[in-house]
FITI-873090 format. One record per residue: x, y, z of N, C-alpha, C in turn; residue in three letters. Coordinates in steps of 0.001 Angstrom, whole numbers, plus 500000, padded with zeros to 6 digits. Example, Ala and Ser with C-alpha at 12.3 -4.5 7.8 and 13.67 -1.06 7.14 Angstrom:
+--------+--------+--------+--------+--------+--------+--------+--------+--------+------+
:     nu :     nv :     nw :    cau :    cav :    caw :     cu :     cv :     cw : rest :
+--------+--------+--------+--------+--------+--------+--------+--------+--------+------+
: 513190 : 494310 : 507800 : 512300 : 495500 : 507800 : 513200 : 496700 : 507800 :  Ala :
: 512850 : 497750 : 507080 : 513670 : 498940 : 507140 : 512900 : 500030 : 507870 :  Ser :
+--------+--------+--------+--------+--------+--------+--------+--------+--------+------+
END
This chain:
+--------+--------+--------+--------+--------+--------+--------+--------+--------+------+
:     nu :     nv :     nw :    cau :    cav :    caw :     cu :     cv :     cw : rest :
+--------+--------+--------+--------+--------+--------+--------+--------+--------+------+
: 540741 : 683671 : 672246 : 541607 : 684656 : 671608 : 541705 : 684356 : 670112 :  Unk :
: 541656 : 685318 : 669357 : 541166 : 685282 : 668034 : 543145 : 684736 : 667404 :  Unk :
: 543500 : 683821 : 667023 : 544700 : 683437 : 666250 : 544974 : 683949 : 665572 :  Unk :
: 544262 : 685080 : 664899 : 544443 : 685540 : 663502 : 545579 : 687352 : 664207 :  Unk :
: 545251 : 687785 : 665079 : 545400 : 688914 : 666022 : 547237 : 688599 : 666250 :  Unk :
: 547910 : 689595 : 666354 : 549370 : 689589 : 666715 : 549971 : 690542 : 667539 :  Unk :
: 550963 : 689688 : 668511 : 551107 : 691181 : 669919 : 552004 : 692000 : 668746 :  Unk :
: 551886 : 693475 : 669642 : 552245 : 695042 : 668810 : 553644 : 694668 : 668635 :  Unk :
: 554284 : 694679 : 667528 : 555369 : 694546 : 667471 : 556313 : 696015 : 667709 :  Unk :
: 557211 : 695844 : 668541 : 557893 : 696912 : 669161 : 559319 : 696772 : 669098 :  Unk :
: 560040 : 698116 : 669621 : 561798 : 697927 : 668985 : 561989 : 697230 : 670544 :  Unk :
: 561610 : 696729 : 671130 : 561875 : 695750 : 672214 : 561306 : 694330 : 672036 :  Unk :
: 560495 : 693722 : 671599 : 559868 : 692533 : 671387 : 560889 : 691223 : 671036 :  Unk :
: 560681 : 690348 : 671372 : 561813 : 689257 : 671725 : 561051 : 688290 : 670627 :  Unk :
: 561928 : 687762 : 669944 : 561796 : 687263 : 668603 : 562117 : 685639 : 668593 :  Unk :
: 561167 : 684681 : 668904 : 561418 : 682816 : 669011 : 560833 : 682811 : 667538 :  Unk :
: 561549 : 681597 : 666992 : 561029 : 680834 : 665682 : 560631 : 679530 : 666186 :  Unk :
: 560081 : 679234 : 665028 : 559986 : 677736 : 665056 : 560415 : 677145 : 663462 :  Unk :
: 561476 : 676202 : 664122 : 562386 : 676051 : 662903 : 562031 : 674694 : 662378 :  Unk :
: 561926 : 674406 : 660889 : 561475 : 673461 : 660272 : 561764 : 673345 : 658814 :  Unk :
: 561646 : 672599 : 657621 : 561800 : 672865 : 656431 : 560926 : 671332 : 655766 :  Unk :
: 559879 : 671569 : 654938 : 559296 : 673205 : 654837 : 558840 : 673711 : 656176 :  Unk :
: 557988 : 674725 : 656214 : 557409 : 675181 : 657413 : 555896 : 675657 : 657027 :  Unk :
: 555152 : 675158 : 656218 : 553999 : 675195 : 655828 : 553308 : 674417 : 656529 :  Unk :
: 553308 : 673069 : 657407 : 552987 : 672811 : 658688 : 552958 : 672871 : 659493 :  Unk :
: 553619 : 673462 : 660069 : 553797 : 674284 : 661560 : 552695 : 674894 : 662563 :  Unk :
: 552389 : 674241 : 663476 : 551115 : 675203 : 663627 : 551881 : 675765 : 665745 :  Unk :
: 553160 : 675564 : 666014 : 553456 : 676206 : 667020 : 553488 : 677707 : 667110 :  Unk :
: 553623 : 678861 : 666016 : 553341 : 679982 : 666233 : 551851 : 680602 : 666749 :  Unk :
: 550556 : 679893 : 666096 : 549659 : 679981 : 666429 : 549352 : 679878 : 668326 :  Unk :
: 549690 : 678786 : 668761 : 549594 : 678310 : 670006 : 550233 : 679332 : 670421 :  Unk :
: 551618 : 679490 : 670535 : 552457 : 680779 : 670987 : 552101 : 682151 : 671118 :  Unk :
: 551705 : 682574 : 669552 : 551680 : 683671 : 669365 : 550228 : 683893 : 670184 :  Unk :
: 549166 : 683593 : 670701 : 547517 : 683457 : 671328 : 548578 : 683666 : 672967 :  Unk :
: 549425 : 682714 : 673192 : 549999 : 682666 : 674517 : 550147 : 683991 : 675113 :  Unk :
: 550934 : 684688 : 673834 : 552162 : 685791 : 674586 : 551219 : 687085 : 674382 :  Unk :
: 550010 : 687251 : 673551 : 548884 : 688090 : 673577 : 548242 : 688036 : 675201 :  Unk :
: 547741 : 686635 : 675085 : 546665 : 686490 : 676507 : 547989 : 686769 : 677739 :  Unk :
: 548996 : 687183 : 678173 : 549566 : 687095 : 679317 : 550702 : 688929 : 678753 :  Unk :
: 550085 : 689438 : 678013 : 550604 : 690790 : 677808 : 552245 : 690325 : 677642 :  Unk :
: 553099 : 689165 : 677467 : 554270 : 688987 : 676643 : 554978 : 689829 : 675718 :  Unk :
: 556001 : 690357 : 675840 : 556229 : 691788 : 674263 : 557472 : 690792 : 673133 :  Unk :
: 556535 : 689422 : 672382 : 557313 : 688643 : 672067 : 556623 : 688155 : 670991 :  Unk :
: 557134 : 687626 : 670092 : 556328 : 686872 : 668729 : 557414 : 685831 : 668114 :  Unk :
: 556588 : 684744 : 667563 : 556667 : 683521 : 667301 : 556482 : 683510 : 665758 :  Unk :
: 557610 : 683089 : 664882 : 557554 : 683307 : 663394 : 558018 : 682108 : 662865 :  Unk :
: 557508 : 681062 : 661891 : 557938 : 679793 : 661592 : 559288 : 680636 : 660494 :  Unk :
: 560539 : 679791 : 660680 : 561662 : 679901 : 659907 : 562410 : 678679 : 659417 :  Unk :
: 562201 : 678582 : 658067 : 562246 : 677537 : 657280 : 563480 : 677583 : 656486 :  Unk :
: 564500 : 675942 : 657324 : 565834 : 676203 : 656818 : 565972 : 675329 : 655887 :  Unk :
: 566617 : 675125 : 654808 : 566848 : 673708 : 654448 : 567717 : 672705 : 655107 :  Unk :
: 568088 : 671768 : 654746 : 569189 : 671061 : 655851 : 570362 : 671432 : 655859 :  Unk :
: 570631 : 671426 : 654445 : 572255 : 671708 : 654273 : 572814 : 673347 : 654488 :  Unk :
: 571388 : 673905 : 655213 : 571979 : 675203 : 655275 : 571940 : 675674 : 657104 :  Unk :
: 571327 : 674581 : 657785 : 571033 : 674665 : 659325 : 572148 : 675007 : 660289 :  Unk :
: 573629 : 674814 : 659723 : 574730 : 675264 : 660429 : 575174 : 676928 : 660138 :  Unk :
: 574759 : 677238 : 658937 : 575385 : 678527 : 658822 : 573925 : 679443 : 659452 :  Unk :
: 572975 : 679007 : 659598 : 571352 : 679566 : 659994 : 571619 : 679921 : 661016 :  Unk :
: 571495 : 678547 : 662200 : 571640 : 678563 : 663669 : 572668 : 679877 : 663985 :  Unk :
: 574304 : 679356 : 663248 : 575194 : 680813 : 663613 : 575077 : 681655 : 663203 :  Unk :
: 574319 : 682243 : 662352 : 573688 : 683829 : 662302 : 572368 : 683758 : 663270 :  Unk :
: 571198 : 682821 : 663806 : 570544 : 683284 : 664591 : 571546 : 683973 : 666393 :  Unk :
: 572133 : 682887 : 666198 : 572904 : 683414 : 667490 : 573158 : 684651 : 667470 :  Unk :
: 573059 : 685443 : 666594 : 574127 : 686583 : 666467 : 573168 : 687964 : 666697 :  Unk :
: 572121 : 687184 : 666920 : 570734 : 688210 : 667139 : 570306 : 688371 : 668258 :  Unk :
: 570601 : 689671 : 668905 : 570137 : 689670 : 670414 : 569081 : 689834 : 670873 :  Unk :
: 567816 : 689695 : 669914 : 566318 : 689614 : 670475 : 566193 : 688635 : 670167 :  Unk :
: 566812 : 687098 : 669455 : 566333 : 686218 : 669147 : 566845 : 685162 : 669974 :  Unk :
: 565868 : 684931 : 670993 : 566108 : 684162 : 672434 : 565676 : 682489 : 672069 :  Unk :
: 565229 : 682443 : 671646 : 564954 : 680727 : 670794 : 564020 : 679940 : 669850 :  Unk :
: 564007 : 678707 : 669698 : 562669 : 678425 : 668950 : 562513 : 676765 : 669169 :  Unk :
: 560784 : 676897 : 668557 : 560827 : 675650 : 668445 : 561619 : 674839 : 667585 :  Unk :
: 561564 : 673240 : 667400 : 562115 : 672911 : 666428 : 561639 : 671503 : 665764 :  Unk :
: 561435 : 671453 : 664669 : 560616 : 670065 : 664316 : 561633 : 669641 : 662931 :  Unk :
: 560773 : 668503 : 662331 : 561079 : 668044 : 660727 : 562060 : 668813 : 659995 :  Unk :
: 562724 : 668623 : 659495 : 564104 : 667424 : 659630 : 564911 : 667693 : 660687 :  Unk :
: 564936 : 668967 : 661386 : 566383 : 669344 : 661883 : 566294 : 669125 : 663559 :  Unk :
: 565272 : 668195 : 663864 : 565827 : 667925 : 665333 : 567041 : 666941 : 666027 :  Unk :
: 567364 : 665946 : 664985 : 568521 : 665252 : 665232 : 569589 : 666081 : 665092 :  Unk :
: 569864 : 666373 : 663496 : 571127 : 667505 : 663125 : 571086 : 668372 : 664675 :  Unk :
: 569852 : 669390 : 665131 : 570539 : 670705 : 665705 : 570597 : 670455 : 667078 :  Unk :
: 570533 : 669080 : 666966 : 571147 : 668497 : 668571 : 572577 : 668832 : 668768 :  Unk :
: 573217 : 668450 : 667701 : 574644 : 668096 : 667636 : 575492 : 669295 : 667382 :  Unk :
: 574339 : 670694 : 667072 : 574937 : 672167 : 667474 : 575160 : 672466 : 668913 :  Unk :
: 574285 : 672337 : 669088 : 573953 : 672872 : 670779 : 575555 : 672905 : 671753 :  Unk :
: 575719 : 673573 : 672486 : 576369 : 673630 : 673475 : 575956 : 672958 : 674646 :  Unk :
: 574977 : 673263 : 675030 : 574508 : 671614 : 676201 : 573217 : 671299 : 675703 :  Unk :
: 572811 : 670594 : 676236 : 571520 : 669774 : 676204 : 570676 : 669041 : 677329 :  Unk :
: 569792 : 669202 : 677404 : 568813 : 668907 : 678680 : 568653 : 666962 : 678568 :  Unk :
: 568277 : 666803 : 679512 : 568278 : 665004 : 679822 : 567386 : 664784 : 678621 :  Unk :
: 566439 : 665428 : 678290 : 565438 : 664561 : 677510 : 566132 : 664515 : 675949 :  Unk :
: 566951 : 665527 : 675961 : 567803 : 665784 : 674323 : 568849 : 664824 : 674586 :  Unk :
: 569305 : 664575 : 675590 : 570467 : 663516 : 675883 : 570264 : 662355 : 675746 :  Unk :
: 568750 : 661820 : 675753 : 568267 : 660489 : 675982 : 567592 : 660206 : 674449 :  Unk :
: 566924 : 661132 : 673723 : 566329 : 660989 : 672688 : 567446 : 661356 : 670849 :  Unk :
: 568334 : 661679 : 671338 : 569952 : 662517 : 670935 : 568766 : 663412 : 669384 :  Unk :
: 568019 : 664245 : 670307 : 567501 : 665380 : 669394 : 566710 : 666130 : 670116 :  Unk :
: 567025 : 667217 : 669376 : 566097 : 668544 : 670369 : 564930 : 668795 : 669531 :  Unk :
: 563539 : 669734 : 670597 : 562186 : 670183 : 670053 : 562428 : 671636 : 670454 :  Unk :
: 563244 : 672075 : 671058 : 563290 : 673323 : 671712 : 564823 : 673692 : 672069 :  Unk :
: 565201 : 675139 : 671157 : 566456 : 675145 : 672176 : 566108 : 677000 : 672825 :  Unk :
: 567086 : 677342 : 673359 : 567180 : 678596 : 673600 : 568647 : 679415 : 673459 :  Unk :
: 568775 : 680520 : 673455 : 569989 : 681207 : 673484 : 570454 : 681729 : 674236 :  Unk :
: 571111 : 681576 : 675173 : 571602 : 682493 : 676420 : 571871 : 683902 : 676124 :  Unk :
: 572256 : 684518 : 677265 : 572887 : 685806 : 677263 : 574442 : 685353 : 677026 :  Unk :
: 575224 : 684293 : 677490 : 576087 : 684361 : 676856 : 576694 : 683775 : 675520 :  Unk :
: 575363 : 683627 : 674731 : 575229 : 683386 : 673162 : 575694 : 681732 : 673113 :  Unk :
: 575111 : 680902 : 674159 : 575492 : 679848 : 674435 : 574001 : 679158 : 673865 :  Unk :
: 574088 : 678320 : 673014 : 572945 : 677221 : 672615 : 572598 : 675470 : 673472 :  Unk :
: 571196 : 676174 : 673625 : 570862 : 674962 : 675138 : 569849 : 674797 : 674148 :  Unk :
: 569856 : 672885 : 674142 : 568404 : 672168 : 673787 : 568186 : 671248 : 674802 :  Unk :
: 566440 : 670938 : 674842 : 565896 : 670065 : 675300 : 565152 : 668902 : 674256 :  Unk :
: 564454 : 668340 : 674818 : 563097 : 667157 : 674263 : 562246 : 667238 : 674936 :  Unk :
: 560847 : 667607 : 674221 : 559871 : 667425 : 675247 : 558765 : 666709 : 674951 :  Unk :
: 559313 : 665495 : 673890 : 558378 : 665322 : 673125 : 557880 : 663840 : 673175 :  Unk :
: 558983 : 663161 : 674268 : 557960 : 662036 : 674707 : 557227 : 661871 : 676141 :  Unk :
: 557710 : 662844 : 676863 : 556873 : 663274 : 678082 : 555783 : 663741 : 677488 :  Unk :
: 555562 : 664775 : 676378 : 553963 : 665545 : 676298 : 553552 : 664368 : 675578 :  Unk :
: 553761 : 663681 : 674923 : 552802 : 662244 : 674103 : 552280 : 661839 : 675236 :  Unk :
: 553278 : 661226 : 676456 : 552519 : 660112 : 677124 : 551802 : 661189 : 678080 :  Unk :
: 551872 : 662655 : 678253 : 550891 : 663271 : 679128 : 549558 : 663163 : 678399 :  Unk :
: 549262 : 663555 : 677142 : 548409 : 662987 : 676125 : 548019 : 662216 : 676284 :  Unk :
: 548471 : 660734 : 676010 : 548179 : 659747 : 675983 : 547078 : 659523 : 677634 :  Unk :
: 547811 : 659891 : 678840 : 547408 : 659198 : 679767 : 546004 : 660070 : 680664 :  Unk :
: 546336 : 661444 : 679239 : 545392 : 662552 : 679498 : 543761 : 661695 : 678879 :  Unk :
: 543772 : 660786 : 677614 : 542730 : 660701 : 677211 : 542262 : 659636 : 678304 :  Unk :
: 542333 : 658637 : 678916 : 541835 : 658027 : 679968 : 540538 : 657669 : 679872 :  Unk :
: 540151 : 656435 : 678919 : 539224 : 655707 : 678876 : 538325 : 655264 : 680592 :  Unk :
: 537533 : 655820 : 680764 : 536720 : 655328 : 681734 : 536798 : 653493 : 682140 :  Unk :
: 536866 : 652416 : 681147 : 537193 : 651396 : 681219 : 538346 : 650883 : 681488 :  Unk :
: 539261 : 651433 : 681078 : 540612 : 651532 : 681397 : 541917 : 652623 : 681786 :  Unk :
: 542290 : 651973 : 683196 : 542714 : 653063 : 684530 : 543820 : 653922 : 683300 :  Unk :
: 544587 : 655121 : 683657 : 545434 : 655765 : 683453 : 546400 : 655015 : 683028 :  Unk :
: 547287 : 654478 : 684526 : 548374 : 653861 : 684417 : 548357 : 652523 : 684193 :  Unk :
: 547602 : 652067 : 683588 : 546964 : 650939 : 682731 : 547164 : 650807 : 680638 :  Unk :
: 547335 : 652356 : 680801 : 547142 : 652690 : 679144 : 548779 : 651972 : 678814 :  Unk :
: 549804 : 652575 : 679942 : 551221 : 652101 : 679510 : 551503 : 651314 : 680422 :  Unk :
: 551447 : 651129 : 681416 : 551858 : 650229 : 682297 : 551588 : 648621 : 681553 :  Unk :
: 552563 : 647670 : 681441 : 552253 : 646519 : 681558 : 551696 : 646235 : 679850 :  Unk :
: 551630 : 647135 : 678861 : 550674 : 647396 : 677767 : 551794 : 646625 : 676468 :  Unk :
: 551909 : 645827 : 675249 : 552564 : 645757 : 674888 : 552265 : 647189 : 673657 :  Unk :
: 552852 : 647574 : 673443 : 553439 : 648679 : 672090 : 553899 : 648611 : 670471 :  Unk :
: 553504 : 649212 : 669656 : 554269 : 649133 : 668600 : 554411 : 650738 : 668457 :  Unk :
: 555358 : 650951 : 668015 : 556248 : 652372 : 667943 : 556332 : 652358 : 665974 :  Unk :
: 556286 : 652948 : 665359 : 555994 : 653298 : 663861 : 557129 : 654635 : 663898 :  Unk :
: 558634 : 654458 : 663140 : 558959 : 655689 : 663285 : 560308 : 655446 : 664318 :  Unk :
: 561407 : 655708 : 663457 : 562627 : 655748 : 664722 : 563319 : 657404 : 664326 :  Unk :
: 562712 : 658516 : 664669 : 563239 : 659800 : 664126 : 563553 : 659945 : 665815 :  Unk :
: 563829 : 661248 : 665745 : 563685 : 662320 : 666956 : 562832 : 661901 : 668058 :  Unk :
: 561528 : 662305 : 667395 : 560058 : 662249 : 667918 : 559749 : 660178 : 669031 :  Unk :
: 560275 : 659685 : 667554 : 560022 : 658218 : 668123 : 560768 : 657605 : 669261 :  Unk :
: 562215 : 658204 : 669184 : 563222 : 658009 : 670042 : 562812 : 658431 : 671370 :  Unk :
: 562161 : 660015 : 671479 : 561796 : 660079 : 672853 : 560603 : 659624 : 673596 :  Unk :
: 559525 : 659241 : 672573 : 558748 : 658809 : 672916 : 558813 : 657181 : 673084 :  Unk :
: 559870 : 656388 : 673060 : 560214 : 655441 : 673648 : 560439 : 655264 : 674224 :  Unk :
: 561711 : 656452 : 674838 : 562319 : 656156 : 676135 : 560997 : 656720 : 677273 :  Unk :
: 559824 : 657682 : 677028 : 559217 : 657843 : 677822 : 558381 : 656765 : 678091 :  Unk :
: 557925 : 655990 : 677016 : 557161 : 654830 : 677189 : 557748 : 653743 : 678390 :  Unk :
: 559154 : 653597 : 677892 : 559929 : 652553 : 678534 : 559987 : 653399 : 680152 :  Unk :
: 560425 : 654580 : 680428 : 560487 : 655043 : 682212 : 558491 : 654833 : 682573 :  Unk :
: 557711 : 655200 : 681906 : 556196 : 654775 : 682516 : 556279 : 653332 : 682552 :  Unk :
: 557190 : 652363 : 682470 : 556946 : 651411 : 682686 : 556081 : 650540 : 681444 :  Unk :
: 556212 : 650400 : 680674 : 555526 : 649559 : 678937 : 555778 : 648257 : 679652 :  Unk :
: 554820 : 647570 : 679293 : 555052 : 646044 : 678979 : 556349 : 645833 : 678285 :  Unk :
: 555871 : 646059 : 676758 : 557154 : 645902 : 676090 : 556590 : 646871 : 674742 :  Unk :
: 558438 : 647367 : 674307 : 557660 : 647748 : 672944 : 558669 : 647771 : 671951 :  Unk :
: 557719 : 647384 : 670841 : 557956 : 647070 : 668859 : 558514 : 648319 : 668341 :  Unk :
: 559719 : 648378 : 668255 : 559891 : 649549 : 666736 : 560286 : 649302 : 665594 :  Unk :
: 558830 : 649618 : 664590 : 558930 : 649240 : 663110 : 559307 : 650348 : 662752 :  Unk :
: 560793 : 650551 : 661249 : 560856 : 651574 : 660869 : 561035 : 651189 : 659387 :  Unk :
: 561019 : 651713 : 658470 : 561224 : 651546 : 657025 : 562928 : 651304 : 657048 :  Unk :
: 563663 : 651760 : 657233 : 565218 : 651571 : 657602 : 565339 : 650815 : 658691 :  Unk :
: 565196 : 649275 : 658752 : 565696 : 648754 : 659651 : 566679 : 649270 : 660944 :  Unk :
: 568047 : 649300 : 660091 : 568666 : 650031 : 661237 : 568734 : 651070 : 661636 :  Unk :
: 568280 : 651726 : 661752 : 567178 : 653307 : 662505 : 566452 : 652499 : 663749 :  Unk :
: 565622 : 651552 : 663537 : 565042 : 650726 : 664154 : 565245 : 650215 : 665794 :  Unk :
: 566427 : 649418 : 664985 : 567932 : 648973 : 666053 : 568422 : 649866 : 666782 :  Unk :
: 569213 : 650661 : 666104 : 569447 : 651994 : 666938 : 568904 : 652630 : 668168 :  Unk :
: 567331 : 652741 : 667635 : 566232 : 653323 : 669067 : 566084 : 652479 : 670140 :  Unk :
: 565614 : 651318 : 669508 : 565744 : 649985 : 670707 : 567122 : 650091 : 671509 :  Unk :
: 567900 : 649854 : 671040 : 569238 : 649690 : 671413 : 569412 : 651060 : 672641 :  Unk :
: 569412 : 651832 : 672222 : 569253 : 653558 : 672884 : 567922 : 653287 : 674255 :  Unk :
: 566711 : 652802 : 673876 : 566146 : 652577 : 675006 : 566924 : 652041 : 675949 :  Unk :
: 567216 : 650899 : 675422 : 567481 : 649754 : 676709 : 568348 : 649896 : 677372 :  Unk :
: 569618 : 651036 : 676759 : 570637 : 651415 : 677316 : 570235 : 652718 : 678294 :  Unk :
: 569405 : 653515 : 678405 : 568945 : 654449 : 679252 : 568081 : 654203 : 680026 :  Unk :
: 567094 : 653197 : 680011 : 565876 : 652333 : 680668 : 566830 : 650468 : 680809 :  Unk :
: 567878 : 650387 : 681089 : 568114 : 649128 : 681741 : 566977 : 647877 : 681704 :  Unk :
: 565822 : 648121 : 682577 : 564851 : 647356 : 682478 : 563929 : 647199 : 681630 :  Unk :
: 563614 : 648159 : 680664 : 563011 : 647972 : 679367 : 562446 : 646842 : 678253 :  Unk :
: 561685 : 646565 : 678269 : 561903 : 645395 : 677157 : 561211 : 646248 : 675768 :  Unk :
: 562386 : 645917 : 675082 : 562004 : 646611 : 673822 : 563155 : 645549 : 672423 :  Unk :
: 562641 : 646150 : 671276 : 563326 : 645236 : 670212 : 562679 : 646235 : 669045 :  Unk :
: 563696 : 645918 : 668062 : 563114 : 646184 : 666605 : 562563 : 645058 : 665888 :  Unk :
: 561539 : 645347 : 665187 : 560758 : 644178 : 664981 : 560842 : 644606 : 662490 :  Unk :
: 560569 : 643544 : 662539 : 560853 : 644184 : 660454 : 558974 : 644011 : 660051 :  Unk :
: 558625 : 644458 : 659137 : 557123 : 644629 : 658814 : 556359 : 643609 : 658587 :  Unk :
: 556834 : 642738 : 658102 : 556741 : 641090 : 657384 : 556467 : 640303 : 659086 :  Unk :
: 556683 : 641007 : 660557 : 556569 : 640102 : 661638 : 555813 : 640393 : 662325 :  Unk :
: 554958 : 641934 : 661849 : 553822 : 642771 : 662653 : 552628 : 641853 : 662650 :  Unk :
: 552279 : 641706 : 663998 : 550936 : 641399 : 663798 : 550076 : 642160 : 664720 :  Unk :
: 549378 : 643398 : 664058 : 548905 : 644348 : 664735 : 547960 : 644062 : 666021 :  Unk :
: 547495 : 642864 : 666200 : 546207 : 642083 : 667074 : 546797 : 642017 : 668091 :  Unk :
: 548398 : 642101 : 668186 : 548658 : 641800 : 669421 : 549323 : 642550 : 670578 :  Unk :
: 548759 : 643874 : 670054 : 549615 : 644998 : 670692 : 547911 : 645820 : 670972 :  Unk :
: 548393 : 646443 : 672722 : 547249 : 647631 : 673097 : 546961 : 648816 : 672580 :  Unk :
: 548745 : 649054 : 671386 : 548414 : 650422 : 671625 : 549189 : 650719 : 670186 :  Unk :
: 549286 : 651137 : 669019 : 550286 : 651116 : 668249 : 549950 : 653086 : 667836 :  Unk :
: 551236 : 653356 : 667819 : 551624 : 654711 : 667599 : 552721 : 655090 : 665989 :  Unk :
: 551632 : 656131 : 665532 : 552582 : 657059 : 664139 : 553330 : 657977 : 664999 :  Unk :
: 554740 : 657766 : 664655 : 555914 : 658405 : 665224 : 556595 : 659095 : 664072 :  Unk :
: 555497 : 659043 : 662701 : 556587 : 659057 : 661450 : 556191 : 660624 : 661110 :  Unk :
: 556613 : 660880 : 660083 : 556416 : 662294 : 659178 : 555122 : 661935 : 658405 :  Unk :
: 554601 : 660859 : 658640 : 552935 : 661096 : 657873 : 552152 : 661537 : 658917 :  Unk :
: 551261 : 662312 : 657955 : 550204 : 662693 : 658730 : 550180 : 664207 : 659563 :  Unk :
: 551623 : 664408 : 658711 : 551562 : 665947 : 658828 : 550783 : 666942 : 657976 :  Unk :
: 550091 : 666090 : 657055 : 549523 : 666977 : 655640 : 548210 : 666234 : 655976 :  Unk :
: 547177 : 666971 : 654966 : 545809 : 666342 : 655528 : 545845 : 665069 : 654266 :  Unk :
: 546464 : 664861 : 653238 : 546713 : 663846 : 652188 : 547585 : 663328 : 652391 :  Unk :
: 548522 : 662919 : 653014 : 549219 : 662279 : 653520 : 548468 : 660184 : 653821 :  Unk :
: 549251 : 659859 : 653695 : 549150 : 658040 : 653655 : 549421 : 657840 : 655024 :  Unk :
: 548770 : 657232 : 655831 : 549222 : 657353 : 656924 : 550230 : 655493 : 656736 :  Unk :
: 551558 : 655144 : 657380 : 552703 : 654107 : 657574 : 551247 : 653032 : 657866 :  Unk :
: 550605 : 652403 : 658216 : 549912 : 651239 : 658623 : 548126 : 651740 : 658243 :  Unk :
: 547650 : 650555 : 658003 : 546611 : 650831 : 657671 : 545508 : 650514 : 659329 :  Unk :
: 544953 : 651407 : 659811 : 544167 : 651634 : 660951 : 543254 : 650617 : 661634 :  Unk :
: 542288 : 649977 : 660191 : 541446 : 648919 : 660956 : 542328 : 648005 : 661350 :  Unk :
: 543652 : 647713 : 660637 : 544449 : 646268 : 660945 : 544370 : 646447 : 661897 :  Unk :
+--------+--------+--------+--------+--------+--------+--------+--------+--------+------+
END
């Protein structure tokens, strides 16, 4: 399906964003908008770019729109538009930030997280022939790069697949602490810690993951240098 192509927009068509700032990276409308074409959907997907300090008065005028049933949600505002929401799904409860919310009919705001379950489906999707599936995390030690939204849930998913153990390096120490701390308290059995940069020694981990805001741009620096 050609990406470039858009379903007919009609005085019925149901209106999701994907909310971000900037939103010049975004590439969930694309995916979406191909979706709701190939399955005859009467719906379209438009990136809407808030700044931060303006995400509370945004959200309560989106509410106020009765074709505008929800959106995605990325960079910066998945922690903040957690703390709008009216409920929140386990994975927003565990990661305390949403990737997705929706709007009810009774103008009620529901978020989820789905964003360390789809990593480790990823992750356990690429499946080295040499090494089993549940081998990639199972038993594996970790370094985690990144204590945002994104890193938070993809810890705690690391930690329920069962991790060996895992490292979170963040530029703000206590951001760091925080996530660890947040694992171990939702995963009990977990072994996890914040670790400071000066103690990395990349040789000794299976698997080390960018959890950060680099590498959203194609010039972008990526937090660690790769061969290490």
């Amino acid at each position: 399906m050609n990406s470039s192509m858009h379903t007919k927009i009609t005085g019925t068509t149901k209106l999701f964003g994907c909310i971000a700032f900037p939103s010049d990276h975004v590439r969930a409308p694309m995916i979406f908008n191909d979706y709701f074409l190939q399955t005859g959907t009467d719906a379209v997907m438009v990136p809407v770019s808030i700044p931060p300090q303006e995400l509370p008065a945004a959200i309560a005028g989106l509410r106020r729109f009765a074709n505008f049933c929800g959106a995605a949600v990325t960079i910066p505002h998945k922690m903040p538009l957690a703390s709008l929401c009216d409920e929140l799904g386990a994975g927003a409860q565990a990661a305390q930030a949403v990737n997705a919310i929706k709007i009810g009919a009774d103008g009620r705001l529901y978020g989820n997280n789905f964003d360390g379950e789809g990593f480790v489906a990823g992750l356990l999707g690429e499946n080295p022939a040499s090494r089993p599936a549940e081998r990639i995390i199972a038993g594996s030690r970790i370094l985690l790069v990144g204590a945002g939204g994104a890193a938070r849930a993809i810890a705690l998913s690391l930690a329920s697949h069962q991790a060996g153990h895992i490292d979170i390096l963040n530029r703000t120490p206590e951001h760091a602490l925080q996530a660890a701390a947040l694992t171990a308290k939702l995963v009990p059995s977990a072994s996890v810690a914040a670790v400071a940069a000066g103690d990395v020694d990349f040789s000794s981990y299976d698997t080390v993951i960018n959890a950060t805001s680099l590498g959203l741009h194609d010039d972008d620096p990526l937090p660690f240098a790769p061969d290490s």
